[in-house]
C-alpha positions as CSV (number, residue, x, y, z in Angstrom):
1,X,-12.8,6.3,-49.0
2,X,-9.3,4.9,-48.5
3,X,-7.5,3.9,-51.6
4,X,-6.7,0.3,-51.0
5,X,-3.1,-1.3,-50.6
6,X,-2.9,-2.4,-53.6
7,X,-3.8,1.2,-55.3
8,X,-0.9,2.9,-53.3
9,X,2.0,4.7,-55.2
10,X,4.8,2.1,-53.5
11,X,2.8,-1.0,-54.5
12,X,1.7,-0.8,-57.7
13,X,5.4,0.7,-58.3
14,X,6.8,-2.4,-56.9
15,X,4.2,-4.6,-58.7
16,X,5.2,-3.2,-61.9
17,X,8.6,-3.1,-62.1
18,X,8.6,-6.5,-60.3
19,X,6.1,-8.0,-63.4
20,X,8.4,-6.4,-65.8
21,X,11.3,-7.9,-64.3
22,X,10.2,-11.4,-64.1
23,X,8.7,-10.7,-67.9
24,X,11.7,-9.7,-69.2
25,X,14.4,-12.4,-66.9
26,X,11.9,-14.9,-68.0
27,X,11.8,-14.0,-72.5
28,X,15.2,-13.2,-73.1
29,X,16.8,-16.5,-72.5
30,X,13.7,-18.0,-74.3
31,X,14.7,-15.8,-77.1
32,X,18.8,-16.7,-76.8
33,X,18.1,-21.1,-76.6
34,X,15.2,-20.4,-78.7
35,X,15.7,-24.4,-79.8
36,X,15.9,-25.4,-76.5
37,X,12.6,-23.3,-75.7
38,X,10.7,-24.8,-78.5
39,X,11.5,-28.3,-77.2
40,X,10.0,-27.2,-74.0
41,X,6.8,-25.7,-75.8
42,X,6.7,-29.4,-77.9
43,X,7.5,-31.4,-74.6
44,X,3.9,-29.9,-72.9
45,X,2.0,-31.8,-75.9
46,X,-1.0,-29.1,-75.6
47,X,-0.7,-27.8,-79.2
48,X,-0.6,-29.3,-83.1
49,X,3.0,-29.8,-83.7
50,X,3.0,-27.3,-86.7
51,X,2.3,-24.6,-84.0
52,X,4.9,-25.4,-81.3
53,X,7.9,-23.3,-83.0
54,X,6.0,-20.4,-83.9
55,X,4.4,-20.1,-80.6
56,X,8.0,-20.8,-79.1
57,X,9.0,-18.0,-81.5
58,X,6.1,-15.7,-80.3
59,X,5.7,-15.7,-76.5
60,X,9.5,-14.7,-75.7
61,X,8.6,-11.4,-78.0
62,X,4.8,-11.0,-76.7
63,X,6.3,-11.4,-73.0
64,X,8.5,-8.5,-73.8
65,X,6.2,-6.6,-75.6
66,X,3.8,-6.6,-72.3
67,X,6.5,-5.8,-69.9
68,X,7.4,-2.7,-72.0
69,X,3.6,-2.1,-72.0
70,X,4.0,-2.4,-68.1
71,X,6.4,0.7,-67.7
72,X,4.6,3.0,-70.2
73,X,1.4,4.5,-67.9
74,X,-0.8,4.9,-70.7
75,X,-0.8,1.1,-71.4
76,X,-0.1,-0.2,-67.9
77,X,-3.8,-1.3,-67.5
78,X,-4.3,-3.4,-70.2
79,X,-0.3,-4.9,-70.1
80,X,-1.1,-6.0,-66.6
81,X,-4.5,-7.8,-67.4
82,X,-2.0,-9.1,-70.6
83,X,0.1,-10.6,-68.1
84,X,-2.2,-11.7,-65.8
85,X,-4.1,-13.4,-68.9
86,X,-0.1,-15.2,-69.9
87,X,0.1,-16.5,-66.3
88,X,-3.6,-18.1,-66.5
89,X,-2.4,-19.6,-69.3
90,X,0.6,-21.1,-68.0
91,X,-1.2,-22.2,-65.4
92,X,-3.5,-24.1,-67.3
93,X,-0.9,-25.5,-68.9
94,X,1.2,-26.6,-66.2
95,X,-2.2,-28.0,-64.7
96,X,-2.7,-30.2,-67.8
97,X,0.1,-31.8,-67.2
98,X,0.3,-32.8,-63.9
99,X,-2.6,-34.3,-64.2
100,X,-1.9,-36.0,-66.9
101,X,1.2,-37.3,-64.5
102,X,3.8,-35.7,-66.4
103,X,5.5,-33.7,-64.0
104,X,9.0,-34.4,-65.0
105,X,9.3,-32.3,-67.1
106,X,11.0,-28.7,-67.0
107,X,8.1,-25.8,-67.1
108,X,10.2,-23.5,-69.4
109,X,9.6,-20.5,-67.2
110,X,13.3,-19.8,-67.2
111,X,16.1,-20.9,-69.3
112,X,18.8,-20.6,-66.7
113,X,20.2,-24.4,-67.4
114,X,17.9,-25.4,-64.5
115,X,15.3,-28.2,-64.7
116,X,12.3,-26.8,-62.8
117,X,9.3,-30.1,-62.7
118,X,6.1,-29.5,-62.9
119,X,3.5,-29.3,-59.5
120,X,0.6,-27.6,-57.9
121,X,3.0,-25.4,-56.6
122,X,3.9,-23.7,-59.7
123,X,0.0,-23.6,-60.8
124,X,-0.7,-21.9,-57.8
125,X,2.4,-19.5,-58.0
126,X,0.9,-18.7,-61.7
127,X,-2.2,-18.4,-60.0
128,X,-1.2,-15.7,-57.3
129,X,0.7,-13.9,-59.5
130,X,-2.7,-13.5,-61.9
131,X,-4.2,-12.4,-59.7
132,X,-2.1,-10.2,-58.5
133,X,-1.9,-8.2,-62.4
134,X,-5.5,-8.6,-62.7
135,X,-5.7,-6.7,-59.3
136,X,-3.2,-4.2,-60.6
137,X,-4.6,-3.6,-63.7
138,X,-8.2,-2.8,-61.6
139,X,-6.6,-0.4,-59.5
140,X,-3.7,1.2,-61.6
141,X,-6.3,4.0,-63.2
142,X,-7.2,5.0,-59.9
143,X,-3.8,5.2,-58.1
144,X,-2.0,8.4,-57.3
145,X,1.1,9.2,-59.2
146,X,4.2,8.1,-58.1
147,X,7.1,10.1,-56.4
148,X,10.5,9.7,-55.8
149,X,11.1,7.8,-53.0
150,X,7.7,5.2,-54.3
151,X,9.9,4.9,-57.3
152,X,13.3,4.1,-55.6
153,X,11.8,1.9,-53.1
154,X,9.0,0.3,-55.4
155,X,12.0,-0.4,-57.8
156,X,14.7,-1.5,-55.0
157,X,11.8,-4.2,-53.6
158,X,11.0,-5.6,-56.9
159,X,14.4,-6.2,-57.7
160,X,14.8,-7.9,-54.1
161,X,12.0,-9.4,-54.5
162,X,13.3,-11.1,-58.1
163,X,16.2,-11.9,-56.7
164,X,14.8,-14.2,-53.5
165,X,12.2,-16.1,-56.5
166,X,15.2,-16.7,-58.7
167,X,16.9,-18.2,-55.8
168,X,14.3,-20.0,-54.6
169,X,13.9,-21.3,-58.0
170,X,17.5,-22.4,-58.2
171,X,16.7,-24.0,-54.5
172,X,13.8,-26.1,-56.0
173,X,15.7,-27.0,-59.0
174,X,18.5,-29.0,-57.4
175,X,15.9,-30.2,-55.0
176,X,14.3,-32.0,-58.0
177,X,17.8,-32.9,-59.6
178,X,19.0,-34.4,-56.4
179,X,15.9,-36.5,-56.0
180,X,16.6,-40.1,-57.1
181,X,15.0,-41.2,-60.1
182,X,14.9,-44.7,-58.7
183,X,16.1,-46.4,-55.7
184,X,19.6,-48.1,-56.2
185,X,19.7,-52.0,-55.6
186,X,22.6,-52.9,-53.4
């Protein structure tokens, strides 16, 4: 039987180092504005406020802690369904809140200085991306070992890859700065 795409040297190379990437681009600045992350964590109003700043304290190093998890084979598995489990949860909690109406405010995935609202879009990006570690922590034990050129062009695509979502993040995030709060009477 054919191993499927997602079990093949390239991919799951790409999908790690592309999960590590966006784990590690997306805890460090939570760890450097660590204030600024905490009001974040307070502004989604989904936990006791005697929790917010140690769970704004936590994630940042538990994000980390999975992408290193990511890179080392033994762990890759379970760091993967980690991650995949994180991004559920962001999910959720982006969810909560736009149902709730509150959309305006940022979703804290990256402190770049950035506003980034809350939508469906961003559920089901956190969504896709679930699903994509669950699936690579399903077939990672199976998959054949990686060479040379699945590393170079696994690791050259994620980075790519990061690149384009960061951008398109930026793209969204003057989108919703340029969008009138209100309608000027003139």
């Amino acid at each position: 039987m054919a191993m499927p795409l997602l079990g093949e040297p390239v991919v799951t190379v790409f999908l790690r180092s592309f999960l590590i990437l966006l784990f590690v681009a997306a805890a460090l600045p939570k760890l450097r504005h660590g204030d600024e992350f905490f009001g974040v964590v307070r502004n989604f109003r989904l936990m006791p406020e005697a929790m917010a700043r140690p769970f704004a304290a936590a994630l940042p190093l538990v994000e980390l802690a999975l992408a290193a998890g990511l890179a080392i084979p033994a762990t890759a598995a379970v760091s993967a369904a980690g991650l995949g489990g994180l991004l559920l949860l962001f999910g959720l909690a982006i969810a909560i809140n736009v149902v709730r109406g509150r959309t305006a405010i940022d979703c804290g995935c990256f402190r770049n200085g950035m506003r980034q609202p809350l939508g469906w879009l961003l559920v089901g990006r956190n969504a896709g991306l679930a699903l994509v570690a669950f699936g690579l922590a399903w077939f990672l034990p199976a998959a054949p070992a990686a060479g040379p050129f699945d590393l170079a062009v696994g690791f050259a695509a994620a980075g790519l890859a990061l690149l384009l979502g960061y951008g398109a993040s930026l793209l969204n995030g003057l989108q919703a700065g340029a969008r009138p709060s209100s309608i000027p009477k003139g």
